[in-house]
C-alpha positions as CSV (number, residue, x, y, z in Angstrom):
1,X,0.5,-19.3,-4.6
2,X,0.0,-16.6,-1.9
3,X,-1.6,-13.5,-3.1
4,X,-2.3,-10.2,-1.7
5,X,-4.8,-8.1,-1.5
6,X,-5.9,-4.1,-3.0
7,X,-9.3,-2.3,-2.8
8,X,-10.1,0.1,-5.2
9,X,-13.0,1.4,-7.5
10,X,-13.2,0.5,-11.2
11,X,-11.9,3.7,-12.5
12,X,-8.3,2.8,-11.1
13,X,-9.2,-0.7,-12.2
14,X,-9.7,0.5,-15.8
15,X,-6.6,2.6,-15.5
16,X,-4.4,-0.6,-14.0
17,X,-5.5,-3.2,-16.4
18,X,-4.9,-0.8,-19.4
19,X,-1.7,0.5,-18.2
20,X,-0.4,-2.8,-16.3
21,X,0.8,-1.0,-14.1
22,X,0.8,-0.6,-9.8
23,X,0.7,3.2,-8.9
24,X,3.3,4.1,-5.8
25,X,2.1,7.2,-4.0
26,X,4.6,9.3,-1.4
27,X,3.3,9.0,1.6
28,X,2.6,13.2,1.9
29,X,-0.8,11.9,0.2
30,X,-2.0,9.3,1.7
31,X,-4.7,9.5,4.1
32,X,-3.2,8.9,7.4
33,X,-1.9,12.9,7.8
34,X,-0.1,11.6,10.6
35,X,1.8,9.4,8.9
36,X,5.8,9.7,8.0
37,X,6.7,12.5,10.3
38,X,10.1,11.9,11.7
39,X,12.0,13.6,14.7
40,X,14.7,15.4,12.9
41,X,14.4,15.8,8.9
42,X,11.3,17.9,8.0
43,X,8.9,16.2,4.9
44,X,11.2,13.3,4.2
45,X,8.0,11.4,4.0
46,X,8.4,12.8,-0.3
47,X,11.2,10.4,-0.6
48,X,9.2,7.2,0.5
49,X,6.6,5.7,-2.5
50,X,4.4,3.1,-0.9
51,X,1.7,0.8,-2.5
52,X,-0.9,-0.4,0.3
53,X,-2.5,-3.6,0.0
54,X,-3.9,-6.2,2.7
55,X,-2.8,-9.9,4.1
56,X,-6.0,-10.8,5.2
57,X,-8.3,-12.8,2.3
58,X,-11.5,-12.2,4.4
59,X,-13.2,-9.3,2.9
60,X,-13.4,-6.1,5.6
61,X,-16.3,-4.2,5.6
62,X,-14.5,-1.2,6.6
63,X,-12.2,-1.2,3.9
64,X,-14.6,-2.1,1.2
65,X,-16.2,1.4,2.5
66,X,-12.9,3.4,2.4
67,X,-11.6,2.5,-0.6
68,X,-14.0,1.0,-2.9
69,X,-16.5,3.7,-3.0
70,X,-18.9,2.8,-0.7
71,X,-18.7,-1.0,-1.7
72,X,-19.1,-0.8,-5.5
73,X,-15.7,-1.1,-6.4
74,X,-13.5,-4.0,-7.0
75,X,-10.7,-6.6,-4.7
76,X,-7.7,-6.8,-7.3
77,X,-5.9,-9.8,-5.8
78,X,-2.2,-10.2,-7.4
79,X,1.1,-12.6,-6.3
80,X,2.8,-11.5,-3.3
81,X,5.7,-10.3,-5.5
82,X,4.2,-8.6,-8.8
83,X,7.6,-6.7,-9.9
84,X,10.5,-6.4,-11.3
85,X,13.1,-5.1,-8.8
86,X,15.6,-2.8,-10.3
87,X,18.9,-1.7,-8.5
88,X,22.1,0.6,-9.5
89,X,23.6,-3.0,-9.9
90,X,22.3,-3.8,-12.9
91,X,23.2,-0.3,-14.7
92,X,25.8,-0.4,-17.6
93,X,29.2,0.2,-15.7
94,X,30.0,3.4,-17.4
95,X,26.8,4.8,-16.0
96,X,26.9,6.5,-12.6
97,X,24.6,8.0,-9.9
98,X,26.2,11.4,-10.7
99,X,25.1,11.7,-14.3
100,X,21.8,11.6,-15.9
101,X,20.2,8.5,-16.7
102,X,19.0,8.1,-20.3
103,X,18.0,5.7,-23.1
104,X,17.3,2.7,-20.6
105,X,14.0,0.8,-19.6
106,X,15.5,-0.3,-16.4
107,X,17.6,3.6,-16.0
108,X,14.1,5.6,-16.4
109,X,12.6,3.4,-13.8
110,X,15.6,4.3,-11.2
111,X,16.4,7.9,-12.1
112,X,14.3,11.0,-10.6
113,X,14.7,14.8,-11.1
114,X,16.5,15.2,-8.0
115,X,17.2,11.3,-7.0
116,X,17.5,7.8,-7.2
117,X,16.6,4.2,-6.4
118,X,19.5,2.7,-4.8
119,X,18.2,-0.7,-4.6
120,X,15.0,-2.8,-3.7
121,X,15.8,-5.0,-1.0
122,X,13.9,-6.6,1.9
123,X,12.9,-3.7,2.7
124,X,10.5,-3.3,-0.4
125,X,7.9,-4.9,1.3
126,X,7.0,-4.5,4.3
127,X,4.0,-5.6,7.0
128,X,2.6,-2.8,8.5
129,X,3.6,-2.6,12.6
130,X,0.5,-0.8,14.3
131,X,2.0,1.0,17.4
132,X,0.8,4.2,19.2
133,X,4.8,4.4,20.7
134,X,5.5,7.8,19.3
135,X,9.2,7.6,18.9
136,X,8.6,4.6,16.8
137,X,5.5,6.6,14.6
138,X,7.9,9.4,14.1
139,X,12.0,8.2,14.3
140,X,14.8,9.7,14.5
141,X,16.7,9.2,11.2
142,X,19.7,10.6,11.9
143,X,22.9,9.0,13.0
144,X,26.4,10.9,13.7
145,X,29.2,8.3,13.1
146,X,31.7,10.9,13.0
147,X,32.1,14.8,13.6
148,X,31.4,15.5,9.6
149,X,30.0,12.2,8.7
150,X,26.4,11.4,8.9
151,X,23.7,8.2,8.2
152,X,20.1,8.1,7.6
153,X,18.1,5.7,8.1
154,X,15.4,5.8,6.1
155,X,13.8,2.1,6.4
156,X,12.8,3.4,9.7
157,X,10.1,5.5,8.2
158,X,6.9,4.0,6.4
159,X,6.4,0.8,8.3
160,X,4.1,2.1,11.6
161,X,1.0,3.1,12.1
162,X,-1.6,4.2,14.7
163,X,-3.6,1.2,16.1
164,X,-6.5,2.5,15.0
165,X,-5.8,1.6,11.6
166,X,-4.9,-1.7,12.7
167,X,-8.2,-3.3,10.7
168,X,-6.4,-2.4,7.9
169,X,-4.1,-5.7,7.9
170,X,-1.8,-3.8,5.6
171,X,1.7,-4.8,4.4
172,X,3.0,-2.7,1.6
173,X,5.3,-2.2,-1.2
174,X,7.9,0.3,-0.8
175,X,10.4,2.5,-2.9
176,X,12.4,5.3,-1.0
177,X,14.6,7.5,-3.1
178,X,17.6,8.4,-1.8
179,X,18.0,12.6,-3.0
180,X,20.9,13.6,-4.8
181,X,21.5,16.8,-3.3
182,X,22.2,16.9,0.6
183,X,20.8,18.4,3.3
184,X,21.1,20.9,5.6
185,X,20.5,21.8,9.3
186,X,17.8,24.2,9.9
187,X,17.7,24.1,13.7
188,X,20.0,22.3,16.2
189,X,17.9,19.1,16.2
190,X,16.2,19.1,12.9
191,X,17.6,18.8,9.2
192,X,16.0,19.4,5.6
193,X,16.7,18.7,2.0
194,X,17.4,21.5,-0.4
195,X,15.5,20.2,-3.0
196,X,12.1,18.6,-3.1
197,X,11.1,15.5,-5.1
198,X,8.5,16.8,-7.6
199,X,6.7,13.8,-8.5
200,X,3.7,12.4,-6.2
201,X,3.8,9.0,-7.8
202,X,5.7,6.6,-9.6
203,X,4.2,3.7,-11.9
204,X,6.0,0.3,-11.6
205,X,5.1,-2.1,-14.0
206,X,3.6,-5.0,-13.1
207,X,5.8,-8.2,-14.3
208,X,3.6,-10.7,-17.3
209,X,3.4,-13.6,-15.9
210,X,1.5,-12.1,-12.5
211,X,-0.4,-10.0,-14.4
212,X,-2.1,-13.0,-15.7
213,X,-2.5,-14.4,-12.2
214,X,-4.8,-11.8,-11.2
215,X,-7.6,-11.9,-9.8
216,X,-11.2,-9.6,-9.2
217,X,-13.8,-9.7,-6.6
218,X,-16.8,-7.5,-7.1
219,X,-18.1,-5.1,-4.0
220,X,-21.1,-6.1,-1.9
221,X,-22.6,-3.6,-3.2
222,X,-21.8,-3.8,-7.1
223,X,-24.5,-2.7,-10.1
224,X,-25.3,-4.8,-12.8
225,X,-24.0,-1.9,-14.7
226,X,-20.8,-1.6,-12.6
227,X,-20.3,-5.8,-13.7
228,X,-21.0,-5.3,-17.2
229,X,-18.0,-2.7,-16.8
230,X,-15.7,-4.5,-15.2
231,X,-16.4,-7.9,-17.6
232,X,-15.5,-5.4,-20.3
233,X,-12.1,-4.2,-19.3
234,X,-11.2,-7.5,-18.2
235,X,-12.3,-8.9,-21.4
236,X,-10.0,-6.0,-23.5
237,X,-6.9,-6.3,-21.1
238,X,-6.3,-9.3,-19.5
239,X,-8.7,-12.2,-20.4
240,X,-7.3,-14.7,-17.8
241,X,-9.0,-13.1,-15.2
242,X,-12.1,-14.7,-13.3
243,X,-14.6,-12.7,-11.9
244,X,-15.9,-13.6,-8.1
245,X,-18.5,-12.1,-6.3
246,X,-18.3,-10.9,-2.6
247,X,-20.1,-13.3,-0.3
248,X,-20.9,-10.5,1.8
249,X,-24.7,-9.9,1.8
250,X,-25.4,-5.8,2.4
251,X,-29.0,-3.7,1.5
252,X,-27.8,-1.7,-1.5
């Protein structure tokens, strides 16, 4: 079974293995500032949910320090593909984009204030392409097909980064919302939605049968108290688990 890999501290451990769910953050928060800037829509990196984990099974000291709290954290190792995908296809036919989703598990994961999930495709995950070409860091979206008719290509954004994050190894889950309302020009070369998404997240469930599949390293630099935790929660929420310990050896 391939898995993938997530560094994180035991505080969003806690609140994943309790919930059972994988939070997607919009890429305005993450911590690459440079990251989903486009040549012609302003901010449509709001629209585009991404969940950042790594191929490589080595552990990376770099990472461990980044995003594990200086090495204390946890390695949540999961199946390459944890979740459900949900698409307008399977909606009851009498419900449509244009209306309100209500009353459904699979409606209330699609439906946002001010858009939608069209569909999870191959492009839901993606491996990260590490680039320092600027036109491919920040695209052009874009494309006239006629005088009044327009496309955008929004797979284009989400999937580069600068080389320097290239240690990273990342591939990543991704959601982009398509917005219900349009948008307009605000200069001759650039464009922007009239309405902004107003959620920062979105919480996708992760499917039973990989949730028992997971698995926990501890951080070189873990506490006894820290591994008491963790056996705790693991213990509580999802019992299958087994506990490794990183085989790197670092001065606490």
């Amino acid at each position: 079974m391939e898995y993938l890999y997530h560094y994180t501290s035991i505080e969003n451990l806690a609140l994943i293995l309790k919930s059972g769910n994988i939070r997607f953050k919009s890429l305005d928060t993450v911590d690459d500032l440079n990251e989903g800037h486009t040549q012609d829509v302003d901010r449509y990196q709001q629209f585009v949910f991404v969940s950042c984990w790594t191929i490589d099974k080595k552990e990376s000291i770099p990472i461990w320090n980044m995003y594990a709290k200086d090495m204390s954290g946890v390695r949540i190792a999961l199946p390459k593909h944890p979740f459900n995908h949900y698409s307008l296809d399977d909606l009851p036919k009498e419900v449509s984009s244009e209306k309100p989703f209500k009353g459904s598990t699979i409606v209330n994961k699609l439906h946002f204030d001010n858009g939608f999930v069209f569909r999870q495709d191959e492009h839901y995950l993606v491996k990260v392409i590490y680039t320092d070409d600027l036109k491919l860091l920040q695209p052009r979206l874009i494309e006239k097909i006629s005088k009044n008719e327009m496309v955008v290509w929004s797979a284009k954004i989400g999937i580069h980064k600068e080389k320097v994050w290239k240690f990273q190894s990342e591939v990543r889950y991704r959601i982009i919302i398509h917005p219900k309302h349009g948008f307009k020009q605000a200069t001759d070369d650039r464009f922007k939605y009239e309405n902004d998404i107003i959620s920062k997240y979105i919480d996708i469930p992760i499917r039973k049968d990989a949730f028992k599949e997971m698995k926990i390293l501890l951080g070189p630099k873990q506490s006894d108290g820290n591994r008491i935790i963790v056996e705790s929660l693991i213990e509580k929420y999802n019992p299958n688990i087994k506990i490794e310990t990183s085989k790197l050896q670092i001065r606490h």
